[in-house]
Each structure stands twice: as structure tokens, then as C-alpha cells.
N, C-alpha and C positions, 0 to 999 in steps of 0.2 A: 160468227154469223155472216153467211153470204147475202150482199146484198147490192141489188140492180139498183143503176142511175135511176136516179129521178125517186126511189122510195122515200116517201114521207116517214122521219123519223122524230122523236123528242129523245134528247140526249141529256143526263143528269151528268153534271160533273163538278169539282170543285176549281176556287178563282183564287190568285192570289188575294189575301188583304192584310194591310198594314192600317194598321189603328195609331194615328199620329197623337191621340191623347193621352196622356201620366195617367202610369196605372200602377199597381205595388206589382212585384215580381210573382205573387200569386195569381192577382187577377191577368197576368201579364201571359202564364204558364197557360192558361185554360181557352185563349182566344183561338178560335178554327179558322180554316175557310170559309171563305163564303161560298156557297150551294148553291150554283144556277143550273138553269133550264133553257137550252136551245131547243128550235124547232126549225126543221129545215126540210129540203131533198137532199136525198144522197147524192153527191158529186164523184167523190173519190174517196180511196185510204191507199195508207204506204204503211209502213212497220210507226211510223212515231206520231201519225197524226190520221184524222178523220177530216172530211172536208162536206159543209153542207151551205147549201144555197136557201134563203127564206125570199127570193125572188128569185124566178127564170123568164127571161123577154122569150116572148111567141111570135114576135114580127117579122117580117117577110127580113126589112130592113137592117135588124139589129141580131137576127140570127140564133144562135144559142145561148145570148150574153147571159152573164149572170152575176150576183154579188158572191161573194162565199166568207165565209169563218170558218176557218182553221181550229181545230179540238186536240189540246196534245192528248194522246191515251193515254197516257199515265196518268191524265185528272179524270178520266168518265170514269163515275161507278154503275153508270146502267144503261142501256140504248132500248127504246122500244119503239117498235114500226107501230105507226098509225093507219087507219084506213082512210 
């Protein structure tokens, strides 16, 4: 998917989790990921990671600042552009 700075995306992807509570090796077997939901603007991508902003500064002042979270690709299983 080609996609322009600044596109409003919501990105599905999984997180690590470790469950620090005694579990039997069955229930131990079956625990996932946890399944989050980013929402941002497109900033950047390289070959190993996605990059989106959920603030970008508009001030004369502070320029193009912005926060960003890093998405490795190998956890997104779906990106979809918003309008």
C-alpha cells in the first residue's frame, strides 16, 4: 500500500504479553497476544517497521514536531486509511 505523510490510518496489530500468573501447561499452551489498535498519521515506513503520529504541532513555533510509535510489520495484520 502506497501511502502519503500525514494519511490518517488505524493499524490492527498484535503486542507482546506475558501473564505472570500459575497456569497448568494447557492453559499455558493457548495464551495469545494481545490485539491492539493504533491510530495515527502516516509519518514513515522502512522494510521492518511503520511509523505514525496521533499528534502533529501546526505552530509557526514548534514546526513540524511530532510524537510517533514505531509498529514492527511483522505484528500488523491489517492497516486501514481513514477519512
Amino acid at each position: 500500500m502506497k501511502l502519503k505523510k500525514n494519511t490518517r490510518l488505524e493499524i490492527f496489530w498484535h503486542d507482546i504479553l506475558s501473564v505472570s500468573a500459575w497456569r497448568s501447561e494447557e492453559e499455558a499452551s493457548k495464551v495469545g497476544a494481545a490485539k491492539c489498535k493504533s491510530l495515527g498519521y502516516f509519518l514513515n515506513e522502512d522494510d521492518e517497521f511503520i511509523r505514525i503520529s496521533s499528534c502533529v504541532g501546526h505552530d509557526d513555533e514548534l514546526g513540524n514536531e511530532r510524537n510517533v510509535t514505531i509498529i514492527p510489520k511483522g505484528c500488523i495484520t491489517k492497516i486501514r486509511r481513514l477519512r
